[in-house]
ZADRENNU-950465 format. One record per residue: x, y, z of N, C-alpha, C, O in turn; residue in one letter. Coordinates in steps of 0.2 Angstrom, whole numbers, padded with zeros to 4 digits, always signed. Example, Ala and Ser with C-alpha at 12.3 -4.5 7.8 and 13.67 -1.06 7.14 Angstrom:
! ZADRENNU-950465
+0066-0028+0039+0062-0022+0039+0066-0016+0039+0071-0017+0042A +0064-0011+0035+0068-0005+0036+0064+0000+0039+0067+0006+0040S 
END
This chain:
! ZADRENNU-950465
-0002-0138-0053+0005-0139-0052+0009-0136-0058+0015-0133-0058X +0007-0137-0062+0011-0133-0071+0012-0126-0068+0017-0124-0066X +0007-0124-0069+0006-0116-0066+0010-0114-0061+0014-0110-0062X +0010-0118-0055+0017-0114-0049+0022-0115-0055+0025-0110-0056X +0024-0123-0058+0031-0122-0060+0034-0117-0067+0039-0115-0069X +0028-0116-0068+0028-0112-0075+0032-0104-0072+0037-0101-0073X +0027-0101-0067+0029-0096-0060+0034-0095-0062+0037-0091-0066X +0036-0102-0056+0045-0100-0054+0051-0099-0061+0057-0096-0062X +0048-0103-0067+0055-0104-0071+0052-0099-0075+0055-0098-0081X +0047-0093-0074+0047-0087-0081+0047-0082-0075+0045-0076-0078X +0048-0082-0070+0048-0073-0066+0053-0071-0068+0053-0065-0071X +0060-0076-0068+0065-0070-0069+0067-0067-0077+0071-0063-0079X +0063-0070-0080+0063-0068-0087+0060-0061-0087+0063-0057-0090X +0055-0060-0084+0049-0058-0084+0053-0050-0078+0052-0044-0081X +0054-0050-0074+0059-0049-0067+0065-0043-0072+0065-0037-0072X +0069-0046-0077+0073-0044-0081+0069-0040-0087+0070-0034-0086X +0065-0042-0091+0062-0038-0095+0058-0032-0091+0055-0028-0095X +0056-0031-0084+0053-0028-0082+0059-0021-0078+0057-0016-0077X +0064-0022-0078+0069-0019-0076+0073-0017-0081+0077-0013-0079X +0074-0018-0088+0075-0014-0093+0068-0009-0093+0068-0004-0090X +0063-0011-0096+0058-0005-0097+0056-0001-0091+0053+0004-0092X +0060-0004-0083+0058+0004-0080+0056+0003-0074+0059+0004-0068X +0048-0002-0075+0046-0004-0070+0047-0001-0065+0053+0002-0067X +0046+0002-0057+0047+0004-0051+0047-0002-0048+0043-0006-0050X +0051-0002-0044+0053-0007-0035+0056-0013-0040+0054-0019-0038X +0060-0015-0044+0062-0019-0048+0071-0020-0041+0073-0026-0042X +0073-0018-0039+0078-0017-0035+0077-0021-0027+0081-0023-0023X +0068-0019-0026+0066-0021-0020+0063-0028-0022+0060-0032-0017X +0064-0030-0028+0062-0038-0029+0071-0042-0025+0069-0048-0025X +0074-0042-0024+0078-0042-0023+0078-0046-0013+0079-0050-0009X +0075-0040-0012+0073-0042-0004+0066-0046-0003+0064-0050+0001X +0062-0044-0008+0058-0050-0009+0060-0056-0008+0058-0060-0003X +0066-0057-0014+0068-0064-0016+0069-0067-0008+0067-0072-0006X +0074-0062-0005+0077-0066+0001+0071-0066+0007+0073-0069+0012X +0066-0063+0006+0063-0064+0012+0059-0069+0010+0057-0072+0015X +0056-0073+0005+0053-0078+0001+0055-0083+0004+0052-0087+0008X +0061-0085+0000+0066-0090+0001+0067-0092+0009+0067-0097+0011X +0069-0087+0012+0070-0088+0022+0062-0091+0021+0062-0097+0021X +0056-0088+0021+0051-0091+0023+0049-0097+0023+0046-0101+0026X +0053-0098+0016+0050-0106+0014+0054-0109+0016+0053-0115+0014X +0060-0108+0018+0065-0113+0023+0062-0113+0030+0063-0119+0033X +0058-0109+0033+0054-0111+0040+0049-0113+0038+0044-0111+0042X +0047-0117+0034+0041-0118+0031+0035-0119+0034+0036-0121+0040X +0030-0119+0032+0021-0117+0034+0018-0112+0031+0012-0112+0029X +0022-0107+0029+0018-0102+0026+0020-0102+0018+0021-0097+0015X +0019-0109+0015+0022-0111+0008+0019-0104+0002+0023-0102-0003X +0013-0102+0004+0008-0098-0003+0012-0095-0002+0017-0097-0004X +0012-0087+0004+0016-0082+0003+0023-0084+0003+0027-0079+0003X +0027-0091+0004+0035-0090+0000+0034-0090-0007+0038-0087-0011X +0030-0093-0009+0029-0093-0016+0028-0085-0019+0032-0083-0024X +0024-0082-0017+0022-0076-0020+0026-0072-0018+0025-0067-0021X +0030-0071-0012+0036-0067-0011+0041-0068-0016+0044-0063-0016X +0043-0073-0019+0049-0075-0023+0046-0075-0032+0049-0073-0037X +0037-0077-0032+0038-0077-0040+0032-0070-0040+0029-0072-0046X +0031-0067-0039+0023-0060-0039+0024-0057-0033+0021-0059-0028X +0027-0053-0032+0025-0051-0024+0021-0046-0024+0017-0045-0019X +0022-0041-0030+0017-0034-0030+0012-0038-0038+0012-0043-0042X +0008-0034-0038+0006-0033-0045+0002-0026-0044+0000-0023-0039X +0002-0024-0053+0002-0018-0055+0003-0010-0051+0008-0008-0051X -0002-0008-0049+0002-0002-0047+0005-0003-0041+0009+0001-0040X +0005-0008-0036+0009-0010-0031+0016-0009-0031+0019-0008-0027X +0019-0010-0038+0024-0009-0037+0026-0001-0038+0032+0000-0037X +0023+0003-0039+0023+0009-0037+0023+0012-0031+0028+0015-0029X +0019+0010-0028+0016+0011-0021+0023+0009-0015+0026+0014-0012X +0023+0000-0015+0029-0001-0013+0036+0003-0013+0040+0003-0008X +0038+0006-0019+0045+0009-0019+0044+0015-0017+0048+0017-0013X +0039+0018-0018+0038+0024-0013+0038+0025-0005+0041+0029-0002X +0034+0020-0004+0031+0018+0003+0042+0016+0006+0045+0018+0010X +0045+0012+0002+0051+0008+0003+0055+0015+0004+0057+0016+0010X +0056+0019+0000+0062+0023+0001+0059+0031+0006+0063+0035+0008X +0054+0032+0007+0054+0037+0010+0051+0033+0018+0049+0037+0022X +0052+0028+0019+0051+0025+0025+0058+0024+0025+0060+0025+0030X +0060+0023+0023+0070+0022+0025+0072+0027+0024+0077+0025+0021X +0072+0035+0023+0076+0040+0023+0075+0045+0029+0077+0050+0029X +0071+0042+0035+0072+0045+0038+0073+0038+0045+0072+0032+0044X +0074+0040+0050+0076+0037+0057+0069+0034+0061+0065+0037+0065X +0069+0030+0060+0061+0026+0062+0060+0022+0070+0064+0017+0071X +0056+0022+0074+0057+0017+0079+0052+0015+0081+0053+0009+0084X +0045+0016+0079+0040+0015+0081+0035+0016+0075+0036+0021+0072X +0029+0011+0072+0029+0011+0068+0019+0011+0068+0016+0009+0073X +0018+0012+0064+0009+0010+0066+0006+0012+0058+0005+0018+0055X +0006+0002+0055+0003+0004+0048-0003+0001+0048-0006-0004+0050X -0008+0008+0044-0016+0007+0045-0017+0002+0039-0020+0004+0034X -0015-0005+0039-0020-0008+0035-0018-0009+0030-0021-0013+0026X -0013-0007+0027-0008-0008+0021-0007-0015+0021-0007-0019+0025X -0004-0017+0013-0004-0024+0013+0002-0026+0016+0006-0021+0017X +0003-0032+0018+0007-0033+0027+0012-0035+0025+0016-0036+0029X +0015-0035+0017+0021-0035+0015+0027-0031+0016+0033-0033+0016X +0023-0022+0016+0026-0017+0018+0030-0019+0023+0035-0021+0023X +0025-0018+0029+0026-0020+0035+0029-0023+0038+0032-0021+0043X +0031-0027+0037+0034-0035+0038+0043-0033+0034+0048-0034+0037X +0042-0031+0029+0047-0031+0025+0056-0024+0030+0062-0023+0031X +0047-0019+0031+0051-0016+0035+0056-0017+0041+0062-0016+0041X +0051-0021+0045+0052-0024+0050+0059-0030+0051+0063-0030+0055X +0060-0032+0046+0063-0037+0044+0070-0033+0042+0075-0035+0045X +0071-0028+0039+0078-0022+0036+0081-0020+0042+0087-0021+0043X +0075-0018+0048+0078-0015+0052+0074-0017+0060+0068-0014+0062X +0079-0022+0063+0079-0025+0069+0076-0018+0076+0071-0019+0080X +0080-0012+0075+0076-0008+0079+0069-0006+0080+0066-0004+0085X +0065-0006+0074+0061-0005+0075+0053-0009+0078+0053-0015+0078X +0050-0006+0080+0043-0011+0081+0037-0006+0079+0037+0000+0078X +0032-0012+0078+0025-0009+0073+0019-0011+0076+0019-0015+0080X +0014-0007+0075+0010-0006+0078+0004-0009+0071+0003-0005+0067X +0001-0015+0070-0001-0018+0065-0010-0016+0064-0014-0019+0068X -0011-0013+0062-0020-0014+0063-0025-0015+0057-0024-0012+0051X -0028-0019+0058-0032-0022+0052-0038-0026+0053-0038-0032+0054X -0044-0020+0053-0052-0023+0055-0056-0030+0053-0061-0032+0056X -0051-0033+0047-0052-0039+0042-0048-0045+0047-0043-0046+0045X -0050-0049+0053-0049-0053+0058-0045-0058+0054-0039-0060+0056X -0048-0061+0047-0045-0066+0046-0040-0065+0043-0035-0069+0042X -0039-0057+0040-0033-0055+0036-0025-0055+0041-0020-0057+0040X -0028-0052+0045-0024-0051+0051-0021-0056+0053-0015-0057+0052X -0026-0062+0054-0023-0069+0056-0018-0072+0050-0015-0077+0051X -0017-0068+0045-0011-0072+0040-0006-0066+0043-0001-0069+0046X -0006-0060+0043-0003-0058+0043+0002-0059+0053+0007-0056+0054X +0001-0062+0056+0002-0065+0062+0005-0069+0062+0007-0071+0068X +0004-0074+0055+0007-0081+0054+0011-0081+0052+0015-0085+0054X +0011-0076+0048+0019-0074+0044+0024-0071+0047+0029-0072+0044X +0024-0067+0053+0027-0064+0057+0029-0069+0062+0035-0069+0065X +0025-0073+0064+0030-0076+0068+0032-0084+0064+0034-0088+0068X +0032-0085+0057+0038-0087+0053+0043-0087+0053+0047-0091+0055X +0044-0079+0051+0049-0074+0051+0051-0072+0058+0053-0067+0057X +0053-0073+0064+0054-0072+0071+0052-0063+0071+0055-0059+0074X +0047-0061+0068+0045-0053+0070+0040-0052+0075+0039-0046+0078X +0036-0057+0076+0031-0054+0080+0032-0053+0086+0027-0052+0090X +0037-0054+0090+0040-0050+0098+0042-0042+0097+0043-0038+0101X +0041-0040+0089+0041-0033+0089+0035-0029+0087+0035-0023+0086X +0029-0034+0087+0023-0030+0083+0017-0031+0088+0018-0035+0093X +0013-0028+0087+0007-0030+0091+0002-0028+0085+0003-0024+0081X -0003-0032+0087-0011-0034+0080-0018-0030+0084-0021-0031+0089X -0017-0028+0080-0026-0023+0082-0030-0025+0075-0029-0025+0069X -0035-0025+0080-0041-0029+0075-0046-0023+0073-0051-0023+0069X -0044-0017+0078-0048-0011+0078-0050-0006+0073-0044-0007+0071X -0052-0003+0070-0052+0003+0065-0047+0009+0068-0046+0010+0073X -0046+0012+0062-0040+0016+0065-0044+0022+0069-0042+0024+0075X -0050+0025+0067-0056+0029+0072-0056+0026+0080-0057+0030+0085X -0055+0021+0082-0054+0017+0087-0049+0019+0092-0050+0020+0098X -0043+0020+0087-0037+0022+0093-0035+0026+0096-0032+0030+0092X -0036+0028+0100-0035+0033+0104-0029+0035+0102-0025+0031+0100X -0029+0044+0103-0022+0048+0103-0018+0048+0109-0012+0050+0110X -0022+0045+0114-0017+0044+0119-0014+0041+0119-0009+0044+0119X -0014+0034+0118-0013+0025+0119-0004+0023+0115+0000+0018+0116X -0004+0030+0110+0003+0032+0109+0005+0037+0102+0001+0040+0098X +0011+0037+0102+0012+0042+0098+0017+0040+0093+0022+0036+0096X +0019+0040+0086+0021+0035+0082+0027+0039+0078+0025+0045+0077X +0032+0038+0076+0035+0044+0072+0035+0041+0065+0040+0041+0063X +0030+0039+0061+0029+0035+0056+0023+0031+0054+0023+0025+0057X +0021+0032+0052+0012+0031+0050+0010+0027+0041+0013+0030+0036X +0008+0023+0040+0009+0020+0035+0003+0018+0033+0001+0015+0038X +0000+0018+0029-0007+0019+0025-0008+0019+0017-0009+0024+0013X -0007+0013+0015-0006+0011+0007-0011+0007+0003-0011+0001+0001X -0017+0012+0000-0021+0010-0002-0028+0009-0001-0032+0006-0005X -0029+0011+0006-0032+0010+0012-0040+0014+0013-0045+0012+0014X -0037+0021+0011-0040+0028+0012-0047+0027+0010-0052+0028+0013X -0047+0024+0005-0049+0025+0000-0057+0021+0000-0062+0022-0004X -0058+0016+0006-0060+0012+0006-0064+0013+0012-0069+0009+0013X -0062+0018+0016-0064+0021+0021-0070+0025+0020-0070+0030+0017X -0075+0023+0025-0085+0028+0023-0081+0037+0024-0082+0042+0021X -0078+0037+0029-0075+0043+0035-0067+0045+0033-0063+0043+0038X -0066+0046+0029-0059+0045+0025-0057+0050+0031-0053+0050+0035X -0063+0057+0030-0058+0064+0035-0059+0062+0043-0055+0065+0046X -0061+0059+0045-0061+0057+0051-0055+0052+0054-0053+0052+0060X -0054+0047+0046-0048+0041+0049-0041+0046+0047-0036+0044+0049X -0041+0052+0043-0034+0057+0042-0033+0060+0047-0027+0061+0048X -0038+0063+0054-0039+0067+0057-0034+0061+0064-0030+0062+0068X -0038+0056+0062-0035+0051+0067-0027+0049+0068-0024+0047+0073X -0026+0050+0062-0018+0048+0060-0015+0052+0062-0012+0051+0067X -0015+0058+0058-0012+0064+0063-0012+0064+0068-0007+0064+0072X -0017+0065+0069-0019+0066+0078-0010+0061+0082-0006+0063+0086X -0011+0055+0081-0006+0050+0082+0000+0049+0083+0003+0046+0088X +0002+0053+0075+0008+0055+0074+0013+0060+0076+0013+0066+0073X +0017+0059+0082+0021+0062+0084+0024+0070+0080+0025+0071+0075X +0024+0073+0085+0030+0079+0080+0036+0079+0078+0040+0077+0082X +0037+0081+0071+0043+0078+0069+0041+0070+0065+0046+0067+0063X +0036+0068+0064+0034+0062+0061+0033+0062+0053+0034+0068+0051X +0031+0057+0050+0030+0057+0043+0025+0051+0043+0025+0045+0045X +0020+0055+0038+0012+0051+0039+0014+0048+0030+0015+0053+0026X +0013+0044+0028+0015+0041+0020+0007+0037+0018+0004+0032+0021X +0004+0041+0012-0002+0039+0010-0003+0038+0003+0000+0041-0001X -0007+0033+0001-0008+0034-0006-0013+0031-0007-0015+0025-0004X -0017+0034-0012-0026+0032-0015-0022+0033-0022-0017+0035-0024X -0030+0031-0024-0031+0031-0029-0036+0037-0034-0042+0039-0033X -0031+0039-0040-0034+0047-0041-0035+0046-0049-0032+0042-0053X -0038+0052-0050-0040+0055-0056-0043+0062-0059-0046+0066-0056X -0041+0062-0063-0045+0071-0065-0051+0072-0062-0051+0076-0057X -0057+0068-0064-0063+0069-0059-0063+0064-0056-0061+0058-0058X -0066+0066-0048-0067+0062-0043-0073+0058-0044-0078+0060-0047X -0071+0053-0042-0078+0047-0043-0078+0040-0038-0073+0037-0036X -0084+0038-0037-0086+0034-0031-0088+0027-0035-0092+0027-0039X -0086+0020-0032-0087+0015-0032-0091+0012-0028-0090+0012-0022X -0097+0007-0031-0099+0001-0027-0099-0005-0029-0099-0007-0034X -0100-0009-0024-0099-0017-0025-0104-0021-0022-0106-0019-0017X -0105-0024-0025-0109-0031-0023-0107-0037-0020-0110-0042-0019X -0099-0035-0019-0096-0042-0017-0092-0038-0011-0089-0032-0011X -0093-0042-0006-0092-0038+0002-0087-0041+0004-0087-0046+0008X -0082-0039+0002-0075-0042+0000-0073-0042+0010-0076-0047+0013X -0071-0038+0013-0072-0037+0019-0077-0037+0023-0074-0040+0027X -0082-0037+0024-0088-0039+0028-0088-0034+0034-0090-0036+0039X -0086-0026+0033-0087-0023+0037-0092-0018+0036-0093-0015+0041X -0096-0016+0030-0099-0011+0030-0106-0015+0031-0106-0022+0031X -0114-0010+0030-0120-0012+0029-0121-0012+0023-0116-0009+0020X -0126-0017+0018-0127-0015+0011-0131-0012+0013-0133-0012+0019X -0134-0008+0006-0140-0004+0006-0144-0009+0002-0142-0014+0000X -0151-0007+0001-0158-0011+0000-0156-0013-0006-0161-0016-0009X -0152-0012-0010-0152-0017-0016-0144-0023-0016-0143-0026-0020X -0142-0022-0010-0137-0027-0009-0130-0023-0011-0126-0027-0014X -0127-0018-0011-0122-0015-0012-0119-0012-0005-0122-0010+0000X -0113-0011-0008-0108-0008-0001-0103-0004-0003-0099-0005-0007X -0104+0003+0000-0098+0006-0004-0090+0003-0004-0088+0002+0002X -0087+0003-0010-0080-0002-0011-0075+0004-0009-0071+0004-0004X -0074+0012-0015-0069+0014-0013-0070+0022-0017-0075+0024-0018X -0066+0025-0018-0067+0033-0021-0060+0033-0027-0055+0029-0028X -0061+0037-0029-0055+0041-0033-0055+0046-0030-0060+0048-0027X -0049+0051-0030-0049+0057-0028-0044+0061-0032-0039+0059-0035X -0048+0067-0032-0046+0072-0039-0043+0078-0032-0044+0079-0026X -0040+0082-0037-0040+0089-0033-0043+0091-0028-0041+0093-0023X -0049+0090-0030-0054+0094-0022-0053+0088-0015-0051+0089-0010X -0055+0083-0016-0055+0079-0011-0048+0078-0010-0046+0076-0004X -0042+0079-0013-0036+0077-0010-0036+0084-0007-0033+0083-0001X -0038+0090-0007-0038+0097-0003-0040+0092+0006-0037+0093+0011X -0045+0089+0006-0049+0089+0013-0043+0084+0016-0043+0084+0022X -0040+0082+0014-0034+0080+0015-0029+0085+0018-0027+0085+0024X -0027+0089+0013-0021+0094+0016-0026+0100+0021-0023+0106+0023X -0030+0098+0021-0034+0105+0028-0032+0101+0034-0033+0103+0039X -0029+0095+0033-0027+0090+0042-0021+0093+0040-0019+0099+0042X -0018+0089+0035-0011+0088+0038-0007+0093+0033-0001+0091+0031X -0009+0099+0030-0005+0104+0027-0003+0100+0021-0005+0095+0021X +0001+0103+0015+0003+0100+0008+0007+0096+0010+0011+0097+0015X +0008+0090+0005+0013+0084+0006+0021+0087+0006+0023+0092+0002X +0024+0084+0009+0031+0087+0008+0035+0083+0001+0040+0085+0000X +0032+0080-0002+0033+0075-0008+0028+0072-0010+0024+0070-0006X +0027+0070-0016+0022+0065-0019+0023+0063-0025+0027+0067-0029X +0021+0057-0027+0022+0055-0036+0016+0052-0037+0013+0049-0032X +0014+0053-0043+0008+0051-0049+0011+0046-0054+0016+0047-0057X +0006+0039-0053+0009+0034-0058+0000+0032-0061-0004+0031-0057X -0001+0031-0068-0005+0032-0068-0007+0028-0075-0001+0027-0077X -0010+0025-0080-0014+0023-0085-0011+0026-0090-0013+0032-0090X -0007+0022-0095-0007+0027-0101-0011+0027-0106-0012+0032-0110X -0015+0021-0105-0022+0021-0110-0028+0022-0103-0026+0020-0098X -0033+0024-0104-0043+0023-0101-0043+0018-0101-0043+0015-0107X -0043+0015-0096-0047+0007-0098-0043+0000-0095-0044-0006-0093X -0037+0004-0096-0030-0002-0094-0032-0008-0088-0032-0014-0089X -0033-0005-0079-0031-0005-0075-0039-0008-0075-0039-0014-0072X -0044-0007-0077-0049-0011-0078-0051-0016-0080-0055-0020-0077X -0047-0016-0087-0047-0026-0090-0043-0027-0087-0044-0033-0086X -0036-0025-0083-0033-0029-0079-0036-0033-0073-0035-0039-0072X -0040-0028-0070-0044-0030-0064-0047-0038-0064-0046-0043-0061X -0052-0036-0072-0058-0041-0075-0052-0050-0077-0052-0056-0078X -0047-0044-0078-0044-0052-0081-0042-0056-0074-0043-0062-0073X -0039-0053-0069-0038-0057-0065-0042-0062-0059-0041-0066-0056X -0049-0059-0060-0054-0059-0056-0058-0066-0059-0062-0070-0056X -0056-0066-0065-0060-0070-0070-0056-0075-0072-0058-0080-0075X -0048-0075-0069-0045-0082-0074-0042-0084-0067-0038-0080-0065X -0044-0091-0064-0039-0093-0059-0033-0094-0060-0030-0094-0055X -0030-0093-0066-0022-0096-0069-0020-0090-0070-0016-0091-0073X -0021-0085-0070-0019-0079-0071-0012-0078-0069-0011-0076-0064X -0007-0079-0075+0002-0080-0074+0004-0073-0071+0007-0068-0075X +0002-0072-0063+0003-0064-0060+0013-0063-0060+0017-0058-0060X +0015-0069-0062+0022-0066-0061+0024-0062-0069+0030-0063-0072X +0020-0059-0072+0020-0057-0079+0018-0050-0077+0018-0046-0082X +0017-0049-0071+0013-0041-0067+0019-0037-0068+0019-0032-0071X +0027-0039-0066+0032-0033-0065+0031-0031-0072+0029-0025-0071X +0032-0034-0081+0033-0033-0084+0027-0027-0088+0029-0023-0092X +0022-0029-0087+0015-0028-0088+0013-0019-0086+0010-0015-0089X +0015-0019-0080+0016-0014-0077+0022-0009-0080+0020-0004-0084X +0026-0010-0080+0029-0005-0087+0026-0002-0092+0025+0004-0092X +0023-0007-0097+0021-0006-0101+0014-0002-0101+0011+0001-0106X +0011-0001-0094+0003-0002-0094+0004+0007-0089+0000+0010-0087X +0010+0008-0089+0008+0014-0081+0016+0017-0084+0021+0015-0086X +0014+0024-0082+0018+0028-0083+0018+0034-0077+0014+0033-0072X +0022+0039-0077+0024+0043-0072+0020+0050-0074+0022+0052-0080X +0015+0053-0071+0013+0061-0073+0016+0065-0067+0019+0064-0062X +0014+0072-0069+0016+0075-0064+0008+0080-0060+0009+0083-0055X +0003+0080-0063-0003+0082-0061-0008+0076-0059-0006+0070-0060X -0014+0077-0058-0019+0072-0058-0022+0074-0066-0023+0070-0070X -0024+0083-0068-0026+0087-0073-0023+0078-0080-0027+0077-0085X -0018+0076-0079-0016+0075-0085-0016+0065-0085-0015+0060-0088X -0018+0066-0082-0022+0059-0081-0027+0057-0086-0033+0059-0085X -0026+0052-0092-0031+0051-0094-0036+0046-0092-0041+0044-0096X -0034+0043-0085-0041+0036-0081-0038+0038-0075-0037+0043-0072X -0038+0030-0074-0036+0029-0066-0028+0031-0067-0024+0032-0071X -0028+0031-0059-0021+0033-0056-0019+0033-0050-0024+0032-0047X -0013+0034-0046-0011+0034-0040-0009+0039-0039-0007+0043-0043X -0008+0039-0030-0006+0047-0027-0002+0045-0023-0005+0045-0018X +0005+0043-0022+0006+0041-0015+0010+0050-0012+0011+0055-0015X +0012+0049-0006+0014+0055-0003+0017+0056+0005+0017+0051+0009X +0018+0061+0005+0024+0061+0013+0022+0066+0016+0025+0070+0014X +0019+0067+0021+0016+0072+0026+0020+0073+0029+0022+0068+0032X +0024+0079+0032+0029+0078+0040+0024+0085+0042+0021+0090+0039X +0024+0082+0051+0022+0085+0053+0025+0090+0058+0027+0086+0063X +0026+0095+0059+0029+0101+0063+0030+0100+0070+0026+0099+0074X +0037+0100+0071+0039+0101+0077+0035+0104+0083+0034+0109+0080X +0032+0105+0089+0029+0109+0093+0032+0116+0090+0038+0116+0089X +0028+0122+0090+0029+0129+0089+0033+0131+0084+0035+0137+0083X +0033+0126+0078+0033+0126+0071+0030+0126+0066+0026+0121+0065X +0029+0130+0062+0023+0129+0056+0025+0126+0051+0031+0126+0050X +0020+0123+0047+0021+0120+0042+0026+0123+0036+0027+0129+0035X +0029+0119+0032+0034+0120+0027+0029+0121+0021+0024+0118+0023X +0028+0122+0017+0025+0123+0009+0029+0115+0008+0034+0113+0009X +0023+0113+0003+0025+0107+0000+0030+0109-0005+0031+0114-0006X +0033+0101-0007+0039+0101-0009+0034+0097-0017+0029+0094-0017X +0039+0099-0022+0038+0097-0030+0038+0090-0028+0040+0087-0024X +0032+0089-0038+0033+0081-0036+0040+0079-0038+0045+0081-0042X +0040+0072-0034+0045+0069-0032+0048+0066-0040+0053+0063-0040X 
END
């Protein structure tokens, strides 16, 4: 009980110190706050009012999110199909703007099931419909999307070219596909022993592959689907090592004061312009549009 109260009465300290230094999506805490605050006036879904109002991203989330926030509202949206991304996006979208509806998919049944709970808290879920399916699953028939949303996801995926192939496939012409992994100078592959998801096989010593980094070459197999991004930004580790003791701290300490993430994140991640200049980890998010019928692709646009 200390700990939630501790929460509420040091975010906006924290909130404030994190928007002088820079911080990304510090502007989008704002619709947080409000979409928080409504939830926990229809009350049931007390933890996420809580973390919409004192944590709602942490570390590079909030990168992710401002990117994913303004180049998903700079263009005219009506139909919406987000693979898997954290359901805050989604929802938040949903919530700005009453036209639109979403196509929600997330192979993780119980994750899903919060994310359904929340939705219809919030009166949205007469606009979305829940697929349990993998996104390899959907047919390109079944519909066509002019907005495609994939945040953090890719990465995690055995068949990454197969689940890009699918997205496209999907996405309407004239559409905008929004992706982001996580990258570095050299590409490198992750495994885990904790089957956080419960979707893959382990192999004979009990492991499951977790996730990749992608460097230059693997972000190519990327652009051989959907051509160069029409925009992208790099937010990334100013120290080696950073984004790792973060991990280890928060995994290892139940009390871990997440509403100290907007401020931490500043301090801990900066803006590059290559992957080449990355000294660890890092992120890649980006904007795909895809060509009208009997138009060819644009040459990618500078980072953003």
């Amino acid at each position: 009980m200390v700990h939630l109260i501790l929460g509420v009465v040091l975010f906006p300290f924290y909130w404030l110190g994190a928007s002088i230094a820079g911080a990304p999506a510090m502007l989008l805490r704002w619709r947080f706050l409000w979409f928080g605050i409504r939830l926990l006036l229809r009350g049931g879904e007390y933890v996420a009012a809580y973390r919409c109002v004192v944590s709602p991203m942490d570390s590079v989330r909030h990168f992710e999110f401002d990117f994913f926030w303004r180049r998903a509202r700079a263009g005219k949206t009506a139909h919406l199909l987000d693979v898997s991304s954290p359901r805050l996006i989604s929802l938040m979208l949903l919530d700005a703007q009453p036209e639109l509806s979403a196509h929600l998919m997330n192979p993780d049944a119980k994750d899903l099931a919060r994310t359904v709970s929340i939705a219809k808290s919030m009166a949205l879920e007469r606009r979305c419909t829940f697929d349990c399916r993998r996104v390899g699953e959907l047919s390109e028939k079944e519909s066509q999307y002019d907005l495609i949303t994939c945040m953090s996801v890719l990465e995690h995926i055995v068949d990454d070219f197969d689940a890009v192939q699918a997205m496209w496939g999907m996405l309407a012409p004239g559409g905008r596909l929004l992706i982001s992994v996580p990258c570095a100078a050299t590409a490198l592959d992750e495994y885990t022993n904790l089957d956080e998801y419960e979707l893959l096989e382990k192999d004979s010593q009990g492991f499951v592959f977790w996730q990749r980094y992608y460097d230059d070459q693997r972000l190519a197999r990327i652009f051989a689907v959907t051509g160069r991004p029409a925009c992208y930004a790099i937010f990334g580790e100013r120290v080696a090592g950073s984004y790792d003791e973060d991990v280890l701290a928060k995994r290892s300490d139940p009390n871990y004061p997440h509403w100290r993430d907007c401020f931490a994140t500043a301090r801990t991640y900066t803006v590059y312009r290559t992957l080449d200049e990355l000294p660890g980890m890092g992120v890649i998010a980006m904007e795909f549009l895809k060509p009208l019928d009997g138009e060819d692709a644009e040459p990618g646009a500078a980072n953003e």
